[in-house]
C-alpha atoms as a printed R data frame, in Angstrom:
    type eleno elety resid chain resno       x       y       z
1   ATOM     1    CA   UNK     A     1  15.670   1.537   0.655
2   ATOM     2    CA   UNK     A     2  18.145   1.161   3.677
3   ATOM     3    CA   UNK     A     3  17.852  -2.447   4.853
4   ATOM     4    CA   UNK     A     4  17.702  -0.736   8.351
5   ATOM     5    CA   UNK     A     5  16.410   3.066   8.107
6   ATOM     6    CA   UNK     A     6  13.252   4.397   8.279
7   ATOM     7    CA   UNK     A     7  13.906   7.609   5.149
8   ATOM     8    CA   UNK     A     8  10.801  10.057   4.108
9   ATOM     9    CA   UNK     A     9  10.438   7.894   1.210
10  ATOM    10    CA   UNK     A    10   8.693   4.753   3.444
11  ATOM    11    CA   UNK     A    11   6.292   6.784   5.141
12  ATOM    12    CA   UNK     A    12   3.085   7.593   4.371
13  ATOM    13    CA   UNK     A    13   2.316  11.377   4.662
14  ATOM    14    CA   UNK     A    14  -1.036  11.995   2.907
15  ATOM    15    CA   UNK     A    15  -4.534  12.297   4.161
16  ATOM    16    CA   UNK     A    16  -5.791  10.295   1.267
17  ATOM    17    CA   UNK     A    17  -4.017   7.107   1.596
18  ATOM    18    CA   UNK     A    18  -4.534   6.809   5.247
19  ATOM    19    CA   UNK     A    19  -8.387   7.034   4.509
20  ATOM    20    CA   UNK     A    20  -8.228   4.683   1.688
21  ATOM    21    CA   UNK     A    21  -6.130   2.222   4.238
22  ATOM    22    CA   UNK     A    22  -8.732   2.502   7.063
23  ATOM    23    CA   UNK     A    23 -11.783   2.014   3.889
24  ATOM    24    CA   UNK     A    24 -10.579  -0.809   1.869
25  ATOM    25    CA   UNK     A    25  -7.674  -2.040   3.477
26  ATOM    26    CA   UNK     A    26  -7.126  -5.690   5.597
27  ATOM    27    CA   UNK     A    27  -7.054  -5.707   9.478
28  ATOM    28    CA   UNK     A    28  -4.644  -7.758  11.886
29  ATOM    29    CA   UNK     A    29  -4.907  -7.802  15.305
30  ATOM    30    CA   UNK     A    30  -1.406  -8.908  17.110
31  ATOM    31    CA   UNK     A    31  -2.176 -11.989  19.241
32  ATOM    32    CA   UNK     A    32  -2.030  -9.992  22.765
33  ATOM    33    CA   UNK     A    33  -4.081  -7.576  20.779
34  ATOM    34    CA   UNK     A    34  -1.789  -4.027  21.727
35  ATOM    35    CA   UNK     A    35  -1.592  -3.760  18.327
36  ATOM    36    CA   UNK     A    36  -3.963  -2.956  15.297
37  ATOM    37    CA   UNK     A    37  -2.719  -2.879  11.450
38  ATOM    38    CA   UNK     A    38  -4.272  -2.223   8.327
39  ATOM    39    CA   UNK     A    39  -2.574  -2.703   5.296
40  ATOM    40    CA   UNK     A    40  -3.402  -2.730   1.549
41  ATOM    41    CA   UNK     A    41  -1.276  -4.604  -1.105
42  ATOM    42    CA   UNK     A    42  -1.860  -3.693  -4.832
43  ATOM    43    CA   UNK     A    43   0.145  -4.794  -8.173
44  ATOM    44    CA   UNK     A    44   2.730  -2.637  -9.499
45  ATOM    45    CA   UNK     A    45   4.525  -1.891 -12.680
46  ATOM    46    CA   UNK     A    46   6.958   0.323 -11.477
47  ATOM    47    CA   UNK     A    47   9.309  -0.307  -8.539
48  ATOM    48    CA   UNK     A    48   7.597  -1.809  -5.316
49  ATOM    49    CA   UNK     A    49   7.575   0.299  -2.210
50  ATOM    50    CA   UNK     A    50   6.473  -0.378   1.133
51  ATOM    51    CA   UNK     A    51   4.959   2.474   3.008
52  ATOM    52    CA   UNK     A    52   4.200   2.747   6.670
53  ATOM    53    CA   UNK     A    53   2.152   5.284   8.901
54  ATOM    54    CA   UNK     A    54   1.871   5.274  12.742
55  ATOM    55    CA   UNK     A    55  -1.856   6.693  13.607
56  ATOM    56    CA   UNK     A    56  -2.605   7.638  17.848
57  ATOM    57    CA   UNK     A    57  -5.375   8.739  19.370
58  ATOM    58    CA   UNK     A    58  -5.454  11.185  21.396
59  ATOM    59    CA   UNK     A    59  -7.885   9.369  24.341
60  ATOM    60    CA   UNK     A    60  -4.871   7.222  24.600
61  ATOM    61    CA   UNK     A    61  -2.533   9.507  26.900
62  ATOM    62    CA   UNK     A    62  -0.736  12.534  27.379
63  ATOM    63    CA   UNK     A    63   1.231  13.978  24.448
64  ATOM    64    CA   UNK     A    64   4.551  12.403  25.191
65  ATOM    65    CA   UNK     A    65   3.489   9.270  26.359
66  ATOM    66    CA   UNK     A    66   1.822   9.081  22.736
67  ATOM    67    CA   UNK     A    67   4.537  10.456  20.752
68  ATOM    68    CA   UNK     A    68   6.606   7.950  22.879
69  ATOM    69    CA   UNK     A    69   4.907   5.184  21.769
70  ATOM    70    CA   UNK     A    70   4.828   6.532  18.113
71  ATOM    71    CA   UNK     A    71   8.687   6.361  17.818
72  ATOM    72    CA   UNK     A    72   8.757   3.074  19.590
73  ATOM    73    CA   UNK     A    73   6.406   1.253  16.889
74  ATOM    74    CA   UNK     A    74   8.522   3.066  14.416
75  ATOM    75    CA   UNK     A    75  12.092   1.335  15.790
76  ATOM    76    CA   UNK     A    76  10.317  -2.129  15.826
77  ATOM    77    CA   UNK     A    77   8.838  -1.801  12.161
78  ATOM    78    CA   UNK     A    78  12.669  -0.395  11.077
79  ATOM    79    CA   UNK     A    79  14.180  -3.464  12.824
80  ATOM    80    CA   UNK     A    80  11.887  -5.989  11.263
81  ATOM    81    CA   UNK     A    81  11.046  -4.311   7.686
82  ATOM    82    CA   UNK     A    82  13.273  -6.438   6.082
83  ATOM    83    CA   UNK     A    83  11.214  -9.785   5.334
84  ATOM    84    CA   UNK     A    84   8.197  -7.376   4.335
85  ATOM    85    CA   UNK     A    85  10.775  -5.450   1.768
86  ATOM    86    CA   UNK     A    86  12.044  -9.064   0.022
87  ATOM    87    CA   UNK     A    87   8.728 -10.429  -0.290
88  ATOM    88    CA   UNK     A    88   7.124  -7.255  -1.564
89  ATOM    89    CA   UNK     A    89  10.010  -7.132  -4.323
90  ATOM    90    CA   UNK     A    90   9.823 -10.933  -5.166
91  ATOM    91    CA   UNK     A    91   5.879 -10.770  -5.551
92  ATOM    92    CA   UNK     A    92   6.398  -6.953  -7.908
93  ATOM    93    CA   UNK     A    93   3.407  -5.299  -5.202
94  ATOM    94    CA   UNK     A    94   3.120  -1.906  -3.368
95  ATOM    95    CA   UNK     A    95   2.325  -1.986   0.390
96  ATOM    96    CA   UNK     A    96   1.002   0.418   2.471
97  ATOM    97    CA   UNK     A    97   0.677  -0.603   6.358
98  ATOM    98    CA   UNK     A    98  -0.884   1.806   8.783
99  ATOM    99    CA   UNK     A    99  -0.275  -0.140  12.477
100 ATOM   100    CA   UNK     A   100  -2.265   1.748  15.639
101 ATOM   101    CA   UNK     A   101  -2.932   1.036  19.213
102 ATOM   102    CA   UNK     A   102  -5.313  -1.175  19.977
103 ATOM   103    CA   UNK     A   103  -5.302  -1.896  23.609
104 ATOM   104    CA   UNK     A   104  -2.230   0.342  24.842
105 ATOM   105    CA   UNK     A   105  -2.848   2.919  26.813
106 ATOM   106    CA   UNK     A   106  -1.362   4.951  29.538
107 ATOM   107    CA   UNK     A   107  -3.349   3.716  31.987
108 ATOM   108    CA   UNK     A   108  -2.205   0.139  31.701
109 ATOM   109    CA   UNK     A   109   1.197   0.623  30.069
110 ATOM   110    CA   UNK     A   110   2.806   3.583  32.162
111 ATOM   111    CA   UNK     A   111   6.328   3.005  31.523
112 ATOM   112    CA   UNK     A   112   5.919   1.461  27.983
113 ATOM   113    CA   UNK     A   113   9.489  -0.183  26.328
114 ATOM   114    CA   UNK     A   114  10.048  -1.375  22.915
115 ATOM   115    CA   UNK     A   115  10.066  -5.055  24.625
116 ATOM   116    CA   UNK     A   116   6.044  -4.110  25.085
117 ATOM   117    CA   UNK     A   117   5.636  -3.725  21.364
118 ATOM   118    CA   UNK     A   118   8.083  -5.094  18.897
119 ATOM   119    CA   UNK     A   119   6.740  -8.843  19.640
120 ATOM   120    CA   UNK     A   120   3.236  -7.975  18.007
121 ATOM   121    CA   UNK     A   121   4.933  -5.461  15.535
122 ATOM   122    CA   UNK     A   122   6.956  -8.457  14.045
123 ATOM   123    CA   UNK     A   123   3.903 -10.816  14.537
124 ATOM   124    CA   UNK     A   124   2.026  -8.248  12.596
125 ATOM   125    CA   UNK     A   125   4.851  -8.283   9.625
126 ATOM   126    CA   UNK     A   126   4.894 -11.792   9.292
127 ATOM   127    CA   UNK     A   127   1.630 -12.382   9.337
128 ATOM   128    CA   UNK     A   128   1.016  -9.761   6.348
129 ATOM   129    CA   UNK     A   129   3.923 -11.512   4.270
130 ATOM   130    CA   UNK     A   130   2.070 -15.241   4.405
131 ATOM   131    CA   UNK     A   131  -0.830 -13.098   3.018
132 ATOM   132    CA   UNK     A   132   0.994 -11.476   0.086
């Protein structure tokens, strides 16, 4: 894994992992709650990974307000990954993070910057690495 890319390999693509995230994984909220993750760590034999999804609503906005903010929590998790990545590989665990809106929307948050979001994004990370 790139230290700072974001490759096929680290996302999360399948229906049934997503489901199995929302059913038995963990919840954070971010302390301004705008952002919701849920993640799910399990023990590995293999090589760790760390996979992450970005999931939107569609009540949230217009299409490109939403696929805005989709590539904007993707650019904060790719800037902070790193920590995540080291612990996950010291600690020999998979984990799968799928991090949503919780209370952005494009009502409040019209002209939304990464500024808006990477704060709770890198909240979010450390918060899941004391839990590991």
């Amino acid at each position: 894994m790139k230290k700072y890319g974001l490759s096929a390999k680290e996302k999360i693509k399948n229906q049934k992992d997503l489901n199995k995230l929302h059913q038995s994984g963990k919840s954070i909220l971010s302390s301004d709650k705008k952002i919701k993750a849920n993640f799910f760590v399990e023990k590995t034999t293999h090589q760790p990974k760390v996979k992450f999804a970005v999931t939107v609503s569609k009540r949230l906005g217009s299409a490109v307000w939403r696929n805005r903010l989709k590539r904007l929590f993707r650019e904060a998790y790719r800037l902070n990954k790193s920590a995540l990545i080291e612990k996950s590989m010291n600690n020999n665990k998979d984990i799968k993070i799928a991090m949503s809106s919780y209370k952005l929307n494009q009502k409040i948050y019209r002209r939304l910057g990464l500024l808006d979001v990477e704060p709770g994004i890198s909240e979010i990370i450390n918060n899941i690495c004391r839990q590991i």
